[in-house]
N, CA, C and O atoms as a GROMACS GRO file, in nm:
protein
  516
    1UNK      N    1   3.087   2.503 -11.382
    1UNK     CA    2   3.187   2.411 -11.332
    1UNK      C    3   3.122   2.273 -11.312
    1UNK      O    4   3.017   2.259 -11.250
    2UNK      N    5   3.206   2.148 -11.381
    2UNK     CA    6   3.138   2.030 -11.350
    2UNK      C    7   3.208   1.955 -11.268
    2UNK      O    8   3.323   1.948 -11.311
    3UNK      N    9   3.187   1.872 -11.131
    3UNK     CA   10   3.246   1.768 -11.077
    3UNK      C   11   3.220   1.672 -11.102
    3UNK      O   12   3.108   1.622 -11.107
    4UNK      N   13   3.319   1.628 -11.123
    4UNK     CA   14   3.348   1.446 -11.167
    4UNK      C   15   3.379   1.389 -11.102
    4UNK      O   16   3.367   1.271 -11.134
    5UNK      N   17   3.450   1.417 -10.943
    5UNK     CA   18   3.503   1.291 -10.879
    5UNK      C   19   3.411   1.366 -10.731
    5UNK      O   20   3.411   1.484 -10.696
    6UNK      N   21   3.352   1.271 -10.680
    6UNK     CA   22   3.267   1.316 -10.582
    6UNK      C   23   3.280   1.207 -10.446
    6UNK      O   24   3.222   1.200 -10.337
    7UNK      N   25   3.382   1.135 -10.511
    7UNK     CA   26   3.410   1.047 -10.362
    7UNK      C   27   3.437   1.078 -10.254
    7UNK      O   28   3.389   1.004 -10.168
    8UNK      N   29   3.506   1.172 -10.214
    8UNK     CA   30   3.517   1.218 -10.090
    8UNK      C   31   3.444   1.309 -10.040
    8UNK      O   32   3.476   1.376  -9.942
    9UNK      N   33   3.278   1.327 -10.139
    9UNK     CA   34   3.205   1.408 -10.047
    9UNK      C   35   3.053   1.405 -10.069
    9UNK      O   36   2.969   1.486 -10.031
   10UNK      N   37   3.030   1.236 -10.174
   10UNK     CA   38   2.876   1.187 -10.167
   10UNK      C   39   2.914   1.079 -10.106
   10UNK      O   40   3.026   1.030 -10.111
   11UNK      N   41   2.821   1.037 -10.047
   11UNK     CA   42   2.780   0.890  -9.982
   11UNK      C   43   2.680   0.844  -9.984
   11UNK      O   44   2.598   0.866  -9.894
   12UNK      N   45   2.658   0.770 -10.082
   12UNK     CA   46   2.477   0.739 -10.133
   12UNK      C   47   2.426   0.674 -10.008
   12UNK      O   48   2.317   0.714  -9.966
   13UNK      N   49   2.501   0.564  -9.931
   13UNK     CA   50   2.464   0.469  -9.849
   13UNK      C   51   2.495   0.538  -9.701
   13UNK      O   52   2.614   0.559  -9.676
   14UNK      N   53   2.404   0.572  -9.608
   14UNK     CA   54   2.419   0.625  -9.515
   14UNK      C   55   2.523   0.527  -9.392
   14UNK      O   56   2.516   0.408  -9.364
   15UNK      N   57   2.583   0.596  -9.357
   15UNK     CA   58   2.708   0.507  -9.257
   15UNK      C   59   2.608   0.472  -9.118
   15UNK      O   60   2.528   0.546  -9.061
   16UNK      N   61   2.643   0.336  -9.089
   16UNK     CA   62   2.587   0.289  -8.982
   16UNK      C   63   2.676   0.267  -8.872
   16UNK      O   64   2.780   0.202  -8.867
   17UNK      N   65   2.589   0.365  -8.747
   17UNK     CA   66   2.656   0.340  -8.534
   17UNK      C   67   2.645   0.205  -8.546
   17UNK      O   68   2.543   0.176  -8.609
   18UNK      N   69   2.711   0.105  -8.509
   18UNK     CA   70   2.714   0.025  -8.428
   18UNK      C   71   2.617   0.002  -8.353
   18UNK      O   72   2.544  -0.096  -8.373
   19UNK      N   73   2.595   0.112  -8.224
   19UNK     CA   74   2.524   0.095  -8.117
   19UNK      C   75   2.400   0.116  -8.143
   19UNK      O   76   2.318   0.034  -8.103
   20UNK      N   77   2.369   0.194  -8.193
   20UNK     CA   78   2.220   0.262  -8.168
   20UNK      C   79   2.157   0.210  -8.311
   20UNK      O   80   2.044   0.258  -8.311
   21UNK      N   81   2.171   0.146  -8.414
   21UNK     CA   82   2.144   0.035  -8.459
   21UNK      C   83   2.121  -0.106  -8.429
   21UNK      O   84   2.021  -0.159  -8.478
   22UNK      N   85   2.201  -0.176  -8.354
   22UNK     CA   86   2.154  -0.242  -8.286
   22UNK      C   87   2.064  -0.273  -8.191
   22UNK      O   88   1.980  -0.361  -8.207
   23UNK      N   89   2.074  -0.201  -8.083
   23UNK     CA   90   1.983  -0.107  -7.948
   23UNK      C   91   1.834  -0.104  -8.046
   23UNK      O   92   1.741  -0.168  -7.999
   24UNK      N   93   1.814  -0.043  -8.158
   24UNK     CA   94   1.668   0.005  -8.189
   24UNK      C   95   1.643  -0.161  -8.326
   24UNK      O   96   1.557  -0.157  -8.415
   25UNK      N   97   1.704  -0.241  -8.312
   25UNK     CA   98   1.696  -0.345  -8.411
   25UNK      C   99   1.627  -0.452  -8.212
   25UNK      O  100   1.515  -0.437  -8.162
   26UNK      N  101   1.663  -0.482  -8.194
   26UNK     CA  102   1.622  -0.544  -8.047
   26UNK      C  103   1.525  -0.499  -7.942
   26UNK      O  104   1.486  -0.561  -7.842
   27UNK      N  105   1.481  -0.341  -7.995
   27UNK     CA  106   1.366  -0.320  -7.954
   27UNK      C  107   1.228  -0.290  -8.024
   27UNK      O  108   1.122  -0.250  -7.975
   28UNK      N  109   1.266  -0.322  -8.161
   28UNK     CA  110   1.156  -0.412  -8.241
   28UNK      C  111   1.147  -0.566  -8.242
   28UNK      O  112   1.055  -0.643  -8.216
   29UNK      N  113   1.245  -0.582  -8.272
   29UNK     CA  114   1.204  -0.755  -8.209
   29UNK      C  115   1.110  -0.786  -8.072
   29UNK      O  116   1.022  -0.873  -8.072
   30UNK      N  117   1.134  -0.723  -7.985
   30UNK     CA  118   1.080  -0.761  -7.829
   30UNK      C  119   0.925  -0.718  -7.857
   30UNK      O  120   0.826  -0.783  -7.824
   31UNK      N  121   0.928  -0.604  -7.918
   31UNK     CA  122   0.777  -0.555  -7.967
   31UNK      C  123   0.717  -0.661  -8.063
   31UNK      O  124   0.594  -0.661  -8.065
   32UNK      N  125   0.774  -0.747  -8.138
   32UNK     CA  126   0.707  -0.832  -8.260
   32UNK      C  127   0.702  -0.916  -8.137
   32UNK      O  128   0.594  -0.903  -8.080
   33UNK      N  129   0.791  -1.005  -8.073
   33UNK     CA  130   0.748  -1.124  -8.000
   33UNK      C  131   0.650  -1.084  -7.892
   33UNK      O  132   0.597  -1.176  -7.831
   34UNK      N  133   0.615  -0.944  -7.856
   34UNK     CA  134   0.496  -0.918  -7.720
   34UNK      C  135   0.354  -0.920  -7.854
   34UNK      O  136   0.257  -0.994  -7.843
   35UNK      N  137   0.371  -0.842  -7.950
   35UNK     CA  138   0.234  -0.892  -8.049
   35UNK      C  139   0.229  -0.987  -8.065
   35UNK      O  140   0.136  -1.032  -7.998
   36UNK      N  141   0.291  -1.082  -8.134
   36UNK     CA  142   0.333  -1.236  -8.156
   36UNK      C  143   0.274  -1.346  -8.029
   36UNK      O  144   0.220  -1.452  -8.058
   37UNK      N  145   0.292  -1.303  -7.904
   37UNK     CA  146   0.258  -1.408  -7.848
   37UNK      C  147   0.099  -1.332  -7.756
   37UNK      O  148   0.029  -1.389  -7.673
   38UNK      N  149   0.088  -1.218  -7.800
   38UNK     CA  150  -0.026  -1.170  -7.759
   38UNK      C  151  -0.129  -1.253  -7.849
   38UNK      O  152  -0.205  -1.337  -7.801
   39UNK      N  153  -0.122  -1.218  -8.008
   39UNK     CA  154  -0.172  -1.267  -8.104
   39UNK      C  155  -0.231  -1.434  -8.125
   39UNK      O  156  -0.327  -1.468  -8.193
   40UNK      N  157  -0.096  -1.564  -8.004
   40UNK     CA  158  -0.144  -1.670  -8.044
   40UNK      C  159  -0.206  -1.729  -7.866
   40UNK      O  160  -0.212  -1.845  -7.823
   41UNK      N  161  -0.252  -1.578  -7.784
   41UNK     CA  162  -0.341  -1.613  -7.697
   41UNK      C  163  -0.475  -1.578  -7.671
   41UNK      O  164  -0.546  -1.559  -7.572
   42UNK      N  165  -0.486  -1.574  -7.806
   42UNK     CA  166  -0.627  -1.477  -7.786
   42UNK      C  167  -0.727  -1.541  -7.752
   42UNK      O  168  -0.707  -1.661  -7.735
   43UNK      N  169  -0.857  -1.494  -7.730
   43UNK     CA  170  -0.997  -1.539  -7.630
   43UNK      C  171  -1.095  -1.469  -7.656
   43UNK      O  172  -1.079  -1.380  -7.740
   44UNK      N  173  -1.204  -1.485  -7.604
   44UNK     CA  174  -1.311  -1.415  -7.677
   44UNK      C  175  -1.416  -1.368  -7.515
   44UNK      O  176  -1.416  -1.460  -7.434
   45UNK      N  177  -1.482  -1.267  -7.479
   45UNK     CA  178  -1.560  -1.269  -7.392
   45UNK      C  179  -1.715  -1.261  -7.461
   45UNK      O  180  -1.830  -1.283  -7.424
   46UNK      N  181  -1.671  -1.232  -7.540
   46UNK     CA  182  -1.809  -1.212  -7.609
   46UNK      C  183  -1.888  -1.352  -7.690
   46UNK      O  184  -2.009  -1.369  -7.700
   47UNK      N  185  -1.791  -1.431  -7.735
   47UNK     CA  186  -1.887  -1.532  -7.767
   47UNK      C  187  -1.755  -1.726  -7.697
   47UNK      O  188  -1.633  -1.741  -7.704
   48UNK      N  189  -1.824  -1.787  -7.662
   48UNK     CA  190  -1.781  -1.961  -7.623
   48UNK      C  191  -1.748  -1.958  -7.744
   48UNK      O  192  -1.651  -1.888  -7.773
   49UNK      N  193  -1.812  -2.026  -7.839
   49UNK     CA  194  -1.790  -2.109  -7.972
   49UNK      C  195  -1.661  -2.025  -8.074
   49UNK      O  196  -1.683  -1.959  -8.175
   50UNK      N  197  -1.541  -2.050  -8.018
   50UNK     CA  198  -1.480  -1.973  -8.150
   50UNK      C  199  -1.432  -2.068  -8.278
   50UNK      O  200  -1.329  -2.042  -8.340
   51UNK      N  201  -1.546  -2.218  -8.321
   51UNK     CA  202  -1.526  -2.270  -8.435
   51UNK      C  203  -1.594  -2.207  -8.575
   51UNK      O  204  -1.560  -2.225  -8.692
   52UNK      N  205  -1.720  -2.116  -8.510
   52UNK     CA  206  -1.859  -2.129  -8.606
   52UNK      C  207  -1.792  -1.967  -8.649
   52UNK      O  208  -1.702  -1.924  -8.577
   53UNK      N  209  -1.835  -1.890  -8.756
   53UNK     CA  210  -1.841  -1.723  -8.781
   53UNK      C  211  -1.928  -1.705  -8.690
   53UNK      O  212  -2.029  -1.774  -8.680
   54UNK      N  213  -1.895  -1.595  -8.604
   54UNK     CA  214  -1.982  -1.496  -8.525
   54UNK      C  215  -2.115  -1.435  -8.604
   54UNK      O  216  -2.228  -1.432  -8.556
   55UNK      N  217  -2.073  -1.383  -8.748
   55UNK     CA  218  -2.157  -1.272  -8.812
   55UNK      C  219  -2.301  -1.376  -8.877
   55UNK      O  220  -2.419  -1.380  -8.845
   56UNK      N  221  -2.221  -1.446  -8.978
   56UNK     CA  222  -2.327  -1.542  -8.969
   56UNK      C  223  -2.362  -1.708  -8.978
   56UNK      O  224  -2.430  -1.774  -9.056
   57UNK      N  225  -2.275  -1.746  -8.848
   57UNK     CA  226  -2.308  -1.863  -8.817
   57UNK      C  227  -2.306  -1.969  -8.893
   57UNK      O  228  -2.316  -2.084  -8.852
   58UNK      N  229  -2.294  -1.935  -9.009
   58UNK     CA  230  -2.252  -2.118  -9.102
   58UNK      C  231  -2.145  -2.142  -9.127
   58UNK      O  232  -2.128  -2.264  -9.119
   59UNK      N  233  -1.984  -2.046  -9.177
   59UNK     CA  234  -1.940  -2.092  -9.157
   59UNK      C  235  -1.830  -2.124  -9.132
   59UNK      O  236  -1.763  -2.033  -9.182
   60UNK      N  237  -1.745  -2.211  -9.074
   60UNK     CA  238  -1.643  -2.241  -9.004
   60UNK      C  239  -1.534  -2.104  -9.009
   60UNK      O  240  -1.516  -2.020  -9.098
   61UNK      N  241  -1.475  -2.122  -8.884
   61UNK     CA  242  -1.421  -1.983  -8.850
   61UNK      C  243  -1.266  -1.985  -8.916
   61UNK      O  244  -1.189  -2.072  -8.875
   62UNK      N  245  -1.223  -1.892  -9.014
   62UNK     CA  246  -1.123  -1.854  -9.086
   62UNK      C  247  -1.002  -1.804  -8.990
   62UNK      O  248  -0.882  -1.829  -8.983
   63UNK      N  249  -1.108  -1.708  -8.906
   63UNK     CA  250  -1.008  -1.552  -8.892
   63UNK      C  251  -1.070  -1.562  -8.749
   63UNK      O  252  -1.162  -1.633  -8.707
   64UNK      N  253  -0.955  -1.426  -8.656
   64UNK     CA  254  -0.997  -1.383  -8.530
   64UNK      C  255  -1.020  -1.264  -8.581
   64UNK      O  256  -0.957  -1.233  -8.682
   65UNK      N  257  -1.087  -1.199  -8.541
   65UNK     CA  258  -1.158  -1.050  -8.563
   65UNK      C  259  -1.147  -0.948  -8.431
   65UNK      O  260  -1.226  -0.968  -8.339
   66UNK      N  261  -1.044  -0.834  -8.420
   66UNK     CA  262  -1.072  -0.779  -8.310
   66UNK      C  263  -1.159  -0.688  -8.328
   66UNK      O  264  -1.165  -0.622  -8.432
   67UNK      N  265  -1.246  -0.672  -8.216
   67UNK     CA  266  -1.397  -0.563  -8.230
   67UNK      C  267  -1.347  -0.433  -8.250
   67UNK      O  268  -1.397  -0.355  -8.330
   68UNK      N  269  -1.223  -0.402  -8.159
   68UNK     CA  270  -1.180  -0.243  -8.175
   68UNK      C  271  -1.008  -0.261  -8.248
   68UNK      O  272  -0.905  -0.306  -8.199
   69UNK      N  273  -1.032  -0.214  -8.357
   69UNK     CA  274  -0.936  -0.184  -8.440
   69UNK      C  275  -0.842  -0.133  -8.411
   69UNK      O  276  -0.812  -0.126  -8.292
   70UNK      N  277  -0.738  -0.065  -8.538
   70UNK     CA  278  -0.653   0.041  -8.516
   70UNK      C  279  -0.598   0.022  -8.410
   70UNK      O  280  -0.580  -0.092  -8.368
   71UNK      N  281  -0.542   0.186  -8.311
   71UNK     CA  282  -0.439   0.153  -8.191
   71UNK      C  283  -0.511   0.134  -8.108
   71UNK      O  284  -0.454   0.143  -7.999
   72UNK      N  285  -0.669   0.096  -8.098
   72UNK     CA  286  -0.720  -0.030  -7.980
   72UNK      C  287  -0.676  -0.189  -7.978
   72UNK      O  288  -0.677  -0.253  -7.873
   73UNK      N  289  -0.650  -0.229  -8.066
   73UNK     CA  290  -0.633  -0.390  -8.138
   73UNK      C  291  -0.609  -0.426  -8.046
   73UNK      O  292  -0.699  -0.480  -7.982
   74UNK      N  293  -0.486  -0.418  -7.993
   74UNK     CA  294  -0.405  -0.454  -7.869
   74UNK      C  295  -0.450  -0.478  -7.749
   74UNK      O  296  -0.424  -0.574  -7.676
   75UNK      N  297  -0.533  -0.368  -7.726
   75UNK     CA  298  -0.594  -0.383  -7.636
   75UNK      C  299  -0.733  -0.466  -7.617
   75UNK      O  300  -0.767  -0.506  -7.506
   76UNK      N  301  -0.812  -0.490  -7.736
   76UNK     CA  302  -0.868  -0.611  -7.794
   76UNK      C  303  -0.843  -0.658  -7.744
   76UNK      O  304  -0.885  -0.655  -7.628
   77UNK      N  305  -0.741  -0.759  -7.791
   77UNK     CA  306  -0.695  -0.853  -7.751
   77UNK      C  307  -0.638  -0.870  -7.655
   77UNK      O  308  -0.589  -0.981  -7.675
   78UNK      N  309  -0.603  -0.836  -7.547
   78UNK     CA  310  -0.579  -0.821  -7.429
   78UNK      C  311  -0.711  -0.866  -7.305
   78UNK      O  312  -0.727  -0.938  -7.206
   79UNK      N  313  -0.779  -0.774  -7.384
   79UNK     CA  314  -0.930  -0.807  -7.280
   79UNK      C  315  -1.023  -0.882  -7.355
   79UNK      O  316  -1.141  -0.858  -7.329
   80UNK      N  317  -1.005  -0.952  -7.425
   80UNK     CA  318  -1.091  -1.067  -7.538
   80UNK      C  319  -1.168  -1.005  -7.584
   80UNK      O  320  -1.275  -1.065  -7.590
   81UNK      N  321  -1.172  -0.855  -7.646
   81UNK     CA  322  -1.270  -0.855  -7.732
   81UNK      C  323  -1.232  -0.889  -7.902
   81UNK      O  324  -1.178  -0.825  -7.992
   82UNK      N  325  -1.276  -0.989  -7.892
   82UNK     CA  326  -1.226  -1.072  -8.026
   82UNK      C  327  -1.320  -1.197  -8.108
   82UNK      O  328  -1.334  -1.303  -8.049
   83UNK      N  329  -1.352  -1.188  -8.177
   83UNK     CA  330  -1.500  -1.246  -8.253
   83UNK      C  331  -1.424  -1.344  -8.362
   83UNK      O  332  -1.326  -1.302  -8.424
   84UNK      N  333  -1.478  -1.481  -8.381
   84UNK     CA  334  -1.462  -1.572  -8.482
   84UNK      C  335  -1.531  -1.515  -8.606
   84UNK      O  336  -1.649  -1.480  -8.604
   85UNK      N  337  -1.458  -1.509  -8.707
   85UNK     CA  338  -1.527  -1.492  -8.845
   85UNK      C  339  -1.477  -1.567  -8.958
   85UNK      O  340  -1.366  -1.618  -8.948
   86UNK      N  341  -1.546  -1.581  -9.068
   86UNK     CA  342  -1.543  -1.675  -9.182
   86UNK      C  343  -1.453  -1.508  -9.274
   86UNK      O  344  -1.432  -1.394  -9.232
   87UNK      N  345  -1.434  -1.553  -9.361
   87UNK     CA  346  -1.292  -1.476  -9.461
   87UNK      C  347  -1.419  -1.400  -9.528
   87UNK      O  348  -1.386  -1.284  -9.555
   88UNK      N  349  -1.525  -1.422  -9.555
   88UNK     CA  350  -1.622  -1.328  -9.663
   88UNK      C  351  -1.690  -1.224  -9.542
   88UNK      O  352  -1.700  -1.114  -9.595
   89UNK      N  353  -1.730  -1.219  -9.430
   89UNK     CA  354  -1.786  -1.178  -9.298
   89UNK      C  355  -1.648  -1.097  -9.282
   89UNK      O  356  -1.664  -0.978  -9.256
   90UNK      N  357  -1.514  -1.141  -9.293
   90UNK     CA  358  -1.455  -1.049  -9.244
   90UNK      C  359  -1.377  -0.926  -9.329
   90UNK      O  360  -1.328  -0.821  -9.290
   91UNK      N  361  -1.387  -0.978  -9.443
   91UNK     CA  362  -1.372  -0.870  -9.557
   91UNK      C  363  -1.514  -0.772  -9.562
   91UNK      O  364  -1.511  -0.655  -9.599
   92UNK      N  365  -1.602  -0.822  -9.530
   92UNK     CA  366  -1.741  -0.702  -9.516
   92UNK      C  367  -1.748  -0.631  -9.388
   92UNK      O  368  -1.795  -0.518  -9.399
   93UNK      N  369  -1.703  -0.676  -9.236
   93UNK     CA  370  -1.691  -0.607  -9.150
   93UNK      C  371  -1.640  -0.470  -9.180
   93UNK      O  372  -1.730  -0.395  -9.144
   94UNK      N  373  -1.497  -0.367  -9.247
   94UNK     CA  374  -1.491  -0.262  -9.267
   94UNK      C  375  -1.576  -0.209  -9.336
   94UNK      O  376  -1.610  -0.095  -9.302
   95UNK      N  377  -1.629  -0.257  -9.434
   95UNK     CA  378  -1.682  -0.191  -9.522
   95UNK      C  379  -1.847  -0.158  -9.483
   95UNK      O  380  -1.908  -0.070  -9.543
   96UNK      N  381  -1.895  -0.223  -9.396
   96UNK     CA  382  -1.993  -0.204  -9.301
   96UNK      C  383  -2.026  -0.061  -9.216
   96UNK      O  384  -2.026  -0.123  -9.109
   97UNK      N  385  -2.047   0.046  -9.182
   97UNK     CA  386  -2.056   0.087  -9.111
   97UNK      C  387  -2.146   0.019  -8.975
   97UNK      O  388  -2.096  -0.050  -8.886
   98UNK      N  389  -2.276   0.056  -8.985
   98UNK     CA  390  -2.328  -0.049  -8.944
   98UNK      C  391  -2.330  -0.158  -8.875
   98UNK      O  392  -2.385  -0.164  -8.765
   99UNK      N  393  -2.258  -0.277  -8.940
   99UNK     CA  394  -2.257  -0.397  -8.862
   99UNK      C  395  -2.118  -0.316  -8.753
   99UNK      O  396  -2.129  -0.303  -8.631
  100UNK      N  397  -2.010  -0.275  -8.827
  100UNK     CA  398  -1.885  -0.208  -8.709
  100UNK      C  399  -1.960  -0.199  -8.618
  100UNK      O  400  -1.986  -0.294  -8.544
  101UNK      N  401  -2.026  -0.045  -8.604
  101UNK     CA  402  -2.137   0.036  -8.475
  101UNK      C  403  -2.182  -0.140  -8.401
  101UNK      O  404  -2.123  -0.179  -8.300
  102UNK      N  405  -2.257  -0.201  -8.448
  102UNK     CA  406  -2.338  -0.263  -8.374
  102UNK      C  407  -2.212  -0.378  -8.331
  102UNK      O  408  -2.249  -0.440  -8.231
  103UNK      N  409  -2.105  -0.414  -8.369
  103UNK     CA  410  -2.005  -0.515  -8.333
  103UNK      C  411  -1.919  -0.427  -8.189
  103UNK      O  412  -1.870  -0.487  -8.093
  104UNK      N  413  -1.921  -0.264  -8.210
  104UNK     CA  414  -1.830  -0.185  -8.108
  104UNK      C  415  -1.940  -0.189  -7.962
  104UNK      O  416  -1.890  -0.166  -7.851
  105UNK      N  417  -2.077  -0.218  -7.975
  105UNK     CA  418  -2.192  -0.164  -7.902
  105UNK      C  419  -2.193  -0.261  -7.857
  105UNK      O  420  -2.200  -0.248  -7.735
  106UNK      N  421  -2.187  -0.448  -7.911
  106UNK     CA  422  -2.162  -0.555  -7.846
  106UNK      C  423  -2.008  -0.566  -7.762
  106UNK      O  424  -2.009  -0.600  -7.644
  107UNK      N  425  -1.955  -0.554  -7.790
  107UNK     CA  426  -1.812  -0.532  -7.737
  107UNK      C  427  -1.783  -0.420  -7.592
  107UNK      O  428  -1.720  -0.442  -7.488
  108UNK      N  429  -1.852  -0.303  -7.636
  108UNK     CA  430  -1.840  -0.219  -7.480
  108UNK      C  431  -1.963  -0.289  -7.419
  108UNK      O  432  -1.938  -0.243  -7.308
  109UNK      N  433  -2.044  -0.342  -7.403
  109UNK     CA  434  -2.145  -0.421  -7.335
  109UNK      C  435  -2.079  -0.525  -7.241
  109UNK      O  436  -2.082  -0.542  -7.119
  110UNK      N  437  -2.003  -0.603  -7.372
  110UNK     CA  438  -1.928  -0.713  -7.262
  110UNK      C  439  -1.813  -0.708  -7.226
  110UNK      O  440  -1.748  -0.803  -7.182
  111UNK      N  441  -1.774  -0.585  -7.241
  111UNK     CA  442  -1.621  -0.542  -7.135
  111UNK      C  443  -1.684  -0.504  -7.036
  111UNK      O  444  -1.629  -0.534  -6.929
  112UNK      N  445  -1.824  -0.425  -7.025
  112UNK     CA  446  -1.860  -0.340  -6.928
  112UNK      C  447  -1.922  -0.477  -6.796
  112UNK      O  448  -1.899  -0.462  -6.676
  113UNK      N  449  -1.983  -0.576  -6.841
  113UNK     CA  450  -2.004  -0.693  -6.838
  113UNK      C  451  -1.912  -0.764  -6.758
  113UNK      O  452  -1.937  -0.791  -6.640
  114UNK      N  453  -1.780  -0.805  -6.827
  114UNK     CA  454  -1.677  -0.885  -6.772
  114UNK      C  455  -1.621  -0.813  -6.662
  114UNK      O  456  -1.602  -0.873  -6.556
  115UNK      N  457  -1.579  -0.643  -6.677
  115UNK     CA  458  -1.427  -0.650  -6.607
  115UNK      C  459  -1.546  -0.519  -6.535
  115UNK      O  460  -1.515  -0.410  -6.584
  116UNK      N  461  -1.636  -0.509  -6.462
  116UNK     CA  462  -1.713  -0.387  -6.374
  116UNK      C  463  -1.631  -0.255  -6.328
  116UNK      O  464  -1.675  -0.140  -6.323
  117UNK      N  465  -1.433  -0.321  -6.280
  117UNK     CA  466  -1.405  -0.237  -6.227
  117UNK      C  467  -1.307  -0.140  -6.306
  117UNK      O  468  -1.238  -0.050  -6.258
  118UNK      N  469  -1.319  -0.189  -6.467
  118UNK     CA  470  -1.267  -0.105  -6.572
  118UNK      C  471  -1.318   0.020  -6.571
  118UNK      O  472  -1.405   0.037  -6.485
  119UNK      N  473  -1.295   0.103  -6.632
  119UNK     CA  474  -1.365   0.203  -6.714
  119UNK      C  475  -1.327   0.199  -6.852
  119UNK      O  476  -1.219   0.252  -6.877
  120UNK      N  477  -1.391   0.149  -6.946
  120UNK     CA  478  -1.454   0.126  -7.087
  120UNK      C  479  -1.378   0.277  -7.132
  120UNK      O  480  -1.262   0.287  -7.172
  121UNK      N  481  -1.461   0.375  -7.116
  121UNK     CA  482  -1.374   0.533  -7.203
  121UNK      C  483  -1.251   0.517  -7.169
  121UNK      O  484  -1.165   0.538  -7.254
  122UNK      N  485  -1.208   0.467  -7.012
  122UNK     CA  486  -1.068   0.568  -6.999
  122UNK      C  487  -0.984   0.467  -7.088
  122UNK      O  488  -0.881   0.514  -7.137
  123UNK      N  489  -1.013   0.347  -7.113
  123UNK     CA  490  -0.948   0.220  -7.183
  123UNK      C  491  -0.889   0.306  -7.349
  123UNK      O  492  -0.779   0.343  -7.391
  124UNK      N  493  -1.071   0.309  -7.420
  124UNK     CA  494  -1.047   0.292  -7.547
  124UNK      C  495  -1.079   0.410  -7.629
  124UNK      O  496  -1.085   0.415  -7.752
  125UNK      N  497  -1.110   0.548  -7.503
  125UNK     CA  498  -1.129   0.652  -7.575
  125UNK      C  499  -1.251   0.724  -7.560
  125UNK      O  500  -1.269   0.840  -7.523
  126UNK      N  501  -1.351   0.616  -7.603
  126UNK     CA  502  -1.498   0.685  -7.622
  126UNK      C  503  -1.617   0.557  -7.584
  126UNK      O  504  -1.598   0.435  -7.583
  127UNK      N  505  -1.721   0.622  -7.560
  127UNK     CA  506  -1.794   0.561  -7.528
  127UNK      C  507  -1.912   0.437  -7.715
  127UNK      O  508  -1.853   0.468  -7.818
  128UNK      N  509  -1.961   0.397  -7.729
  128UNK     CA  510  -2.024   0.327  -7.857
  128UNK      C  511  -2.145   0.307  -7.867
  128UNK      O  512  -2.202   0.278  -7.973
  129UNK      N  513  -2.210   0.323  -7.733
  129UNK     CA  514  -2.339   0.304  -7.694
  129UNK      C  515  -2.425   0.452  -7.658
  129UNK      O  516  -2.543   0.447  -7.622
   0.00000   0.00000   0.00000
């Protein structure tokens, strides 16, 4: 048996609520503008100079670099751990093991440093040092 008329029982285009489309469209927005204005306050505890690259110092700073990645970022940036880097320094940072380890080991140093009455694990998970 073949059907040919299928209008009254495909609907390629899924039908849209009103409400709960909207409702979850406005609570991504509020989330882009809390990254968004997280993003154009950022700070650094770890180094003054955020004109020069952190990694190696010649030159002029491209990019902000947060030390802890992934679903730490945020929190990066929140507590300034965040490093000036040049665009070639920061395309080699992942690919680094290495320099990472020793950028995560500077970073729990100077959270542990800045904020005494944190706790560093309960923050970001694990300890680096």
């Amino acid at each position: 048996m073949i059907v040919t008329d299928l209008s009254n029982s495909f609907h390629p285009v899924p039908k849209q609520t009103s409400q709960k489309s909207s409702q979850k469209g406005s609570q991504i927005r509020k989330k882009s503008n809390k990254l968004a204005k997280l993003e154009n306050n950022r700070f650094s505890i770890i180094t003054n100079n955020l004109d020069k690259c952190y990694i190696c110092k010649k030159a002029k700073k491209e990019d902000l670099h947060e030390v802890f990645g992934g679903r730490n970022r945020q929190i990066s940036m929140k507590y300034g751990l965040v490093i000036p880097v040049c665009r070639k320094c920061h395309d080699t940072i992942p690919k680094s093991k290495t320099l990472t380890q020793k950028l995560h080991e500077v970073g729990q140093k100077a959270f542990e440093k800045e904020y005494k009455s944190e706790n560093f694990i309960q923050i970001f998970g694990k300890s680096y040092l």
